[in-house]
C-alpha positions as CSV (number, residue, x, y, z in Angstrom):
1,X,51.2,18.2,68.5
2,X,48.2,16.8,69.6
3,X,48.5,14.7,73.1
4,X,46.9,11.5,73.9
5,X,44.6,10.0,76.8
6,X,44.2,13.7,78.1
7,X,42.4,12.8,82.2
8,X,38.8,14.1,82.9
9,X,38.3,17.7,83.8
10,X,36.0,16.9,86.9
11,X,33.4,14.1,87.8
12,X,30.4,13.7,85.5
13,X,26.7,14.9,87.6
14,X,25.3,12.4,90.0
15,X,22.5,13.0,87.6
16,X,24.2,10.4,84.8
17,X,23.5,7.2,84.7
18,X,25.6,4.1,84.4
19,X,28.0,5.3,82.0
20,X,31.1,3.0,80.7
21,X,33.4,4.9,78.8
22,X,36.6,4.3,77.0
23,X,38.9,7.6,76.8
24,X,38.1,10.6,78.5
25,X,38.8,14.5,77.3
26,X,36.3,16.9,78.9
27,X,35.9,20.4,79.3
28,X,37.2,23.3,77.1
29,X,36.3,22.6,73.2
30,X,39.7,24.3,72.1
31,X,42.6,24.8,74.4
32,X,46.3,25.4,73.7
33,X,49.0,23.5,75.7
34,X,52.8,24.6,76.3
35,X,54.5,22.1,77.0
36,X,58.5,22.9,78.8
37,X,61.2,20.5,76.8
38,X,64.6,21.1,75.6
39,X,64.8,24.2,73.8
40,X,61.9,26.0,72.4
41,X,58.2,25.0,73.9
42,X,56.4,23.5,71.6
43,X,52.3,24.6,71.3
44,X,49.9,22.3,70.2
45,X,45.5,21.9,70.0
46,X,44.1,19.5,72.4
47,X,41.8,17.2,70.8
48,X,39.1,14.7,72.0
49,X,41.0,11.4,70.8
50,X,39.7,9.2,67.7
51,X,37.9,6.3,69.4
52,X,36.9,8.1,72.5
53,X,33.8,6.3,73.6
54,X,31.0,6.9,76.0
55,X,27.7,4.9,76.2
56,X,24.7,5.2,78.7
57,X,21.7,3.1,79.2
58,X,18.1,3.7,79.3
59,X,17.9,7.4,78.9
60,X,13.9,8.0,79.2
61,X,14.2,10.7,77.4
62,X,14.8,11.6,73.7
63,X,18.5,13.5,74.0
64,X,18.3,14.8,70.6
65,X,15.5,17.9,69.9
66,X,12.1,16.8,68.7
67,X,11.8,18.4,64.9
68,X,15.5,18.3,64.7
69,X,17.0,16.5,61.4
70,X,18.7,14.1,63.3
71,X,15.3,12.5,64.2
72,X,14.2,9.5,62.5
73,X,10.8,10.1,60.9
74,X,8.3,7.0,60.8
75,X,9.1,3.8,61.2
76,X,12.4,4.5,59.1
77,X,14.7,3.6,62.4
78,X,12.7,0.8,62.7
79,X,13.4,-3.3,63.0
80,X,11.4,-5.9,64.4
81,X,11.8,-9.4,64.3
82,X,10.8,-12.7,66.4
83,X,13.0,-12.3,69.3
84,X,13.2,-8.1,69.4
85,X,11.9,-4.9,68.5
86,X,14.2,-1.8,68.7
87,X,13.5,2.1,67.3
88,X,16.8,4.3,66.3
89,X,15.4,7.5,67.6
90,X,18.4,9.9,66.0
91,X,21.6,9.6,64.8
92,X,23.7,13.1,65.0
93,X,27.3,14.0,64.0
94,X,29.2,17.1,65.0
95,X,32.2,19.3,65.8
96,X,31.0,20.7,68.9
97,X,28.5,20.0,71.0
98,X,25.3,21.4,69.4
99,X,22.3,23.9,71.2
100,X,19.3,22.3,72.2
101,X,20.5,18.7,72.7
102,X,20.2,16.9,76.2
103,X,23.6,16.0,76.5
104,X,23.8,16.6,80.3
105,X,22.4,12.8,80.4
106,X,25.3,11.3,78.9
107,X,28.0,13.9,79.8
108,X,26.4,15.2,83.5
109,X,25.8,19.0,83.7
110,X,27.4,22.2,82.0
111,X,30.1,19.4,79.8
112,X,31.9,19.9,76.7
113,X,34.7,18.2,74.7
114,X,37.7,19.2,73.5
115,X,37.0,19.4,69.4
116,X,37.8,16.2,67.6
117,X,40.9,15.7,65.8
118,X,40.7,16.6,62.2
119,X,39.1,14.4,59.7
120,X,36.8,13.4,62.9
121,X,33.7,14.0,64.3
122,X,31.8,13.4,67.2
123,X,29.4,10.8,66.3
124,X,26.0,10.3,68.4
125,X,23.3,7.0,67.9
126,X,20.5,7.2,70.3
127,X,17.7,4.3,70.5
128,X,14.2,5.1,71.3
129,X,13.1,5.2,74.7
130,X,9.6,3.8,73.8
131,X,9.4,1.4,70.6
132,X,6.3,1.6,69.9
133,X,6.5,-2.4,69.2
134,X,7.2,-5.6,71.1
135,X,8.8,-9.2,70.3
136,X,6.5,-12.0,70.1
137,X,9.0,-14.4,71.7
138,X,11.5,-14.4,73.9
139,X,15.1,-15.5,72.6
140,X,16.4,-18.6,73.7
141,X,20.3,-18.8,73.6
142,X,21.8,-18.4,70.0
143,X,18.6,-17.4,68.6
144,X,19.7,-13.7,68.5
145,X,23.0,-11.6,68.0
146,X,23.6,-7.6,67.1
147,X,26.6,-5.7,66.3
148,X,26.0,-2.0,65.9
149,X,29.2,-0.5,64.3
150,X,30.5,3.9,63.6
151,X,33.3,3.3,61.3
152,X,36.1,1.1,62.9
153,X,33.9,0.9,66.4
154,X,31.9,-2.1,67.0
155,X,29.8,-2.9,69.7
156,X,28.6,-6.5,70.1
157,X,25.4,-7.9,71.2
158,X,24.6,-11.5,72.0
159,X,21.0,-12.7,73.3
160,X,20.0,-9.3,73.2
161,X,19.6,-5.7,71.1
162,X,20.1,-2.7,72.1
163,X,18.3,-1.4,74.9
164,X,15.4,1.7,74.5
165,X,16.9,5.1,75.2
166,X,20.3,3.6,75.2
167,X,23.0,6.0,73.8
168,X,26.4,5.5,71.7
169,X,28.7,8.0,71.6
170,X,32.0,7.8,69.8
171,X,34.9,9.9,68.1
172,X,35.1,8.7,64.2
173,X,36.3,9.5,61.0
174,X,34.1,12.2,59.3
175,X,31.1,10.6,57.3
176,X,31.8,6.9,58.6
177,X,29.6,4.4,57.5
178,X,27.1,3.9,61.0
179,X,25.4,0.5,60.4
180,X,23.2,-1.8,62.8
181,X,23.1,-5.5,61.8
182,X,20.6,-8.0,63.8
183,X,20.7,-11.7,63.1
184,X,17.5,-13.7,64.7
185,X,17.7,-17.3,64.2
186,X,19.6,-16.8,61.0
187,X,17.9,-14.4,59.6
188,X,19.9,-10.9,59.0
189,X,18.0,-7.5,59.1
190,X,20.4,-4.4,58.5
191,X,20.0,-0.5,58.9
192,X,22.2,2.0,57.5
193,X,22.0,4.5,59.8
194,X,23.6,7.3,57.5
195,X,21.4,6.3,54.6
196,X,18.2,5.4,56.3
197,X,18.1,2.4,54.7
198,X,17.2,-1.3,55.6
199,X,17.3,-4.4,54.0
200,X,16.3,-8.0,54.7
201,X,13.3,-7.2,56.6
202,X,10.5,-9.9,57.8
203,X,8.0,-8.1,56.1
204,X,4.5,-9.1,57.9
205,X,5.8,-8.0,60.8
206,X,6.1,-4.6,59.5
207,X,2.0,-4.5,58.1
208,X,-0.6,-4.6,59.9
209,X,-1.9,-6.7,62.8
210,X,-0.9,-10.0,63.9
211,X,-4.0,-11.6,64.5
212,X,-8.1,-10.4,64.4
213,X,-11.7,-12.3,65.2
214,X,-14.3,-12.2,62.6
215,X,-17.8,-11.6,63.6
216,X,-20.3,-13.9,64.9
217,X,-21.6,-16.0,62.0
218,X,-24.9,-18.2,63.4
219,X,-27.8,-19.9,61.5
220,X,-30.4,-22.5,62.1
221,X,-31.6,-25.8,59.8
222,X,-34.2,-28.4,59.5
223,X,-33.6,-31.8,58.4
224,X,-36.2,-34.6,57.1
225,X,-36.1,-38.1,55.1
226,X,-38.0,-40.9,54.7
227,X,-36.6,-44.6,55.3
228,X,-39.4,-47.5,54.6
229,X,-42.8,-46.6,55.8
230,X,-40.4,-44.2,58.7
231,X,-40.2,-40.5,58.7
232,X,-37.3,-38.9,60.3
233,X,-36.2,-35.3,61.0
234,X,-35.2,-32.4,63.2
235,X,-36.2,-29.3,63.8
236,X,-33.6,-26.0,64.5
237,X,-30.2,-27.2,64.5
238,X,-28.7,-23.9,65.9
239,X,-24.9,-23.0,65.0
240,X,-22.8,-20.4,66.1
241,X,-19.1,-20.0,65.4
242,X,-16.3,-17.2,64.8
243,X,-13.3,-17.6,63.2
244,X,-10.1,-16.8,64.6
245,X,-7.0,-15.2,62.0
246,X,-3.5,-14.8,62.6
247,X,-0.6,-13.9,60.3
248,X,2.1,-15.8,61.4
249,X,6.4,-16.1,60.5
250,X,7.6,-17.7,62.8
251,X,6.9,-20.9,65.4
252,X,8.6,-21.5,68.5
253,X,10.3,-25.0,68.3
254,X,9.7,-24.9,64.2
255,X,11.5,-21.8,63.4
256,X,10.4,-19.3,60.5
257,X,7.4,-20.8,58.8
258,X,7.1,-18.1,55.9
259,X,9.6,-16.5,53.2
260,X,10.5,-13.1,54.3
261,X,7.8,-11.3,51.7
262,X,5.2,-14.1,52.8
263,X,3.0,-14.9,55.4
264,X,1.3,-17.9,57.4
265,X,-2.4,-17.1,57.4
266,X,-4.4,-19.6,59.8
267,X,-7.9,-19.7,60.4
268,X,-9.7,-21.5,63.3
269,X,-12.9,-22.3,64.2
270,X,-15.4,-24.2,66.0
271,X,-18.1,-26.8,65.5
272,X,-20.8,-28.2,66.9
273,X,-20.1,-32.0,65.3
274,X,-22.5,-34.2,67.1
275,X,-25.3,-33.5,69.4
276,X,-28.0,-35.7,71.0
277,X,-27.6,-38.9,68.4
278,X,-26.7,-36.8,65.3
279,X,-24.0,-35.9,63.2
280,X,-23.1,-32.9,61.4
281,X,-19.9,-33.2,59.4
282,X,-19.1,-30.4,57.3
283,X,-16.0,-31.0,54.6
284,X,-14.3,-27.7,54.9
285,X,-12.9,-27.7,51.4
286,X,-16.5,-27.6,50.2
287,X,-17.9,-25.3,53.6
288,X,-15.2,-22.6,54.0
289,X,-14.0,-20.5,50.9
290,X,-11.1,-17.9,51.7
291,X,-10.0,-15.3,49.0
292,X,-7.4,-12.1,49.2
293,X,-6.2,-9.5,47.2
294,X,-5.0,-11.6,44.6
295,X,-8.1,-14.0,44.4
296,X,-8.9,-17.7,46.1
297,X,-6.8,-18.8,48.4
298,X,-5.3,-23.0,47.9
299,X,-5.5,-24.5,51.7
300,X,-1.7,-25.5,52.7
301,X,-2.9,-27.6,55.5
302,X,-6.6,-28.4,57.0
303,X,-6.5,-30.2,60.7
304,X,-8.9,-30.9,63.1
305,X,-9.6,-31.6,66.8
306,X,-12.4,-32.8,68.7
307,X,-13.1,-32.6,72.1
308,X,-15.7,-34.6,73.8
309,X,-19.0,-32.4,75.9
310,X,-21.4,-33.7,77.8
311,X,-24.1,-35.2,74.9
312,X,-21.8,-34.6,71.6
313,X,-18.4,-33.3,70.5
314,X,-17.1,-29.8,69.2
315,X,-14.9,-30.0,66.8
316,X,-12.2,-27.5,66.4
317,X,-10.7,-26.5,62.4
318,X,-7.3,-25.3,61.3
319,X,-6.8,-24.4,58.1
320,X,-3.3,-22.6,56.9
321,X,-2.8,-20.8,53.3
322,X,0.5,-18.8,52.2
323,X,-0.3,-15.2,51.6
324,X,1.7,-12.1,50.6
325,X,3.2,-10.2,53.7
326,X,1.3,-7.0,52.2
327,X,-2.4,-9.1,52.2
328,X,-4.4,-7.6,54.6
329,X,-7.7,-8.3,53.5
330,X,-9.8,-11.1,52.9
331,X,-13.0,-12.8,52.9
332,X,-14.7,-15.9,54.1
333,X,-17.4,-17.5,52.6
334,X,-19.0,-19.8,55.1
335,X,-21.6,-22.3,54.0
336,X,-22.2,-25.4,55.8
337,X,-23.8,-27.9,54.0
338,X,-26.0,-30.9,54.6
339,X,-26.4,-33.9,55.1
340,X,-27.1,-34.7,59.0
341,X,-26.6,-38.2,59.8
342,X,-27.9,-40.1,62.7
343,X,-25.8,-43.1,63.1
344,X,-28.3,-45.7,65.1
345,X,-30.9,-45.2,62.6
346,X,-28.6,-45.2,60.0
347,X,-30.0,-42.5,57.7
348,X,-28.8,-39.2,56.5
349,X,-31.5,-36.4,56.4
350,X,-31.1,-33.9,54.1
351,X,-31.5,-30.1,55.4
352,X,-33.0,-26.9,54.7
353,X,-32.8,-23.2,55.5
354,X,-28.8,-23.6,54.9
355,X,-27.5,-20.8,53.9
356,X,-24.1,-18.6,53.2
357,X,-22.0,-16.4,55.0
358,X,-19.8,-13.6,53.8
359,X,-17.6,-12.4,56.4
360,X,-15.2,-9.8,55.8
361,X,-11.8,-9.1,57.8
362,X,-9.3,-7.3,57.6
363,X,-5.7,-7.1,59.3
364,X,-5.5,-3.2,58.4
């Protein structure tokens, strides 16, 4: 016989923290009950029940033994995503509780469990105390969801993931299916814990950086014309700019703005448009050539904004391409071009000492 909903052996450490637990059976990993009934006593094995469940949050430490094969290698136990960033740290199954483990966290101090029923296991999922990554935005309600699952036991997660160092602990069927399934606004990212697998991940957020600043790019022009019996021109035009990158997904209040295996590259930069009288308009189609792995890169979008100084106006360029998640390098060819106008004369002056700039960066 094997008896149910056997009480707790003693009170778990002060030492444990915040446990919630479903089912208890501790102390003694084999024991033999006689139980007194109506003609001969029956014997039977006690056995930790199927479905006993015990979690604990925030464990800052990793329970499972560093080197141990339990141990996710990598970024294997990996998943990040708009709204969330979690690590799988190990994922262990067992008959008994195993040497080396830190189990006194979850259970308190000098604990065991009665041995599982047969056919079942005890079944152990702890996420990473530090995870090495962080969300870029915070969720706003129904934008995320998780349900982690060990066979027939499901735990449910909405606005949130679950938490570093948090454990799950639970009594299965032997070799149960463990999977963890995140959904951020609508887009599903899975793990299969037994396999080590994942599928359906946002893949630029898995390469690379998010964002980088070129170098400084400066230079210095001349400009002169004739108009009538009139000379005009300038002398030293300075400029000085950097650009700005960023491989993007996803947009507060737009939503994902690239394909899962795609990326929004945008550059930005400044420009000096207008300064005492003149103008210096520079087309970037013509100024600003951008090419990756895979060759030149076709603009999405170009936009501008100017902003009004004290004796002219800086203008401020975004330009957007779609890149593979995997393009981490590219380069910029900067070459602003002539003419310079000056408006209350009404003559353009063409320049000299222009010149271009090849500017490498990488997101690597």
């Amino acid at each position: 016989m094997s008896p149910k909903d056997i009480a707790p052996a003693h009170r778990p450490a002060h030492r444990t923290p915040k446990l919630r637990r479903a089912g208890l059976a501790l102390l003694a990993t084999a024991a033999v009950l006689t139980v007194a009934a109506c003609g001969a006593a029956p014997t039977g094995t006690l056995h930790t029940r199927a479905g006993y469940t015990l979690t604990s949050d925030e464990i800052p430490v990793s329970v499972c033994p560093a080197d141990d094969e339990s141990r996710f290698a990598g970024d294997e136990g990996l998943l990040i995503g708009a709204h969330f960033a979690l690590r799988v740290e190990c994922v262990a199954s067992f008959d008994e509780l195993p040497e080396g483990f830190q189990l006194d966290y979850l259970f308190g101090e000098h604990a065991s469990l009665y041995s599982p029923e047969p056919g079942y296991e005890f079944t152990l999922i702890q996420f990473a105390p530090e995870t090495g990554a962080e969300a870029q935005f915070e969720a706003e309600a129904g934008e995320l969801s998780a349900t982690l699952k060990i066979g027939d036991r499901a735990w449910d997660f909405d606005g949130e993931v679950p938490a570093p160092g948090e454990v799950y602990f639970t009594v299965a069927k032997r070799d149960a299916p463990i999977t963890l399934e995140v959904v951020d606004v609508e887009r599903t990212q899975t793990m299969d814990l037994r396999e080590r697998t994942r599928e359906g991940l946002i893949q630029a957020l898995y390469t690379g950086t998010a964002a980088v600043d070129s170098e400084v790019v400066e230079g210095s022009v001349d400009g002169y014309t004739t108009k009538g019996s009139y000379e005009y021109w300038f002398d030293d035009w300075g400029y000085q700019t950097q650009f700005e990158l960023t491989r993007e997904v996803f947009e507060p209040g737009t939503g994902w703005v690239a394909e899962p295996d795609r990326a929004l590259l945008s550059i930005e930069f400044g420009w000096l448009y207008s300064a005492s009288g003149l103008e210096w308009s520079i087309d970037t189609d013509d100024a600003l050539k951008v090419s990756g792995p895979d060759g030149a890169l076709t603009p999405l979008s170009a936009d501008h904004l100017d902003e009004d100084l004290s004796n002219g106006v800086w203008r401020t360029f975004t330009i957007t391409y779609d890149v593979p998640a995997d393009a981490l390098d590219f380069t910029l060819n900067f070459h602003p071009k002539g003419p310079v106008k000056w408006p209350e004369e009404d003559v353009s002056l063409p320049i000299t000492g222009d010149k271009n700039h090849e500017i490498a960066v990488s997101f690597a």
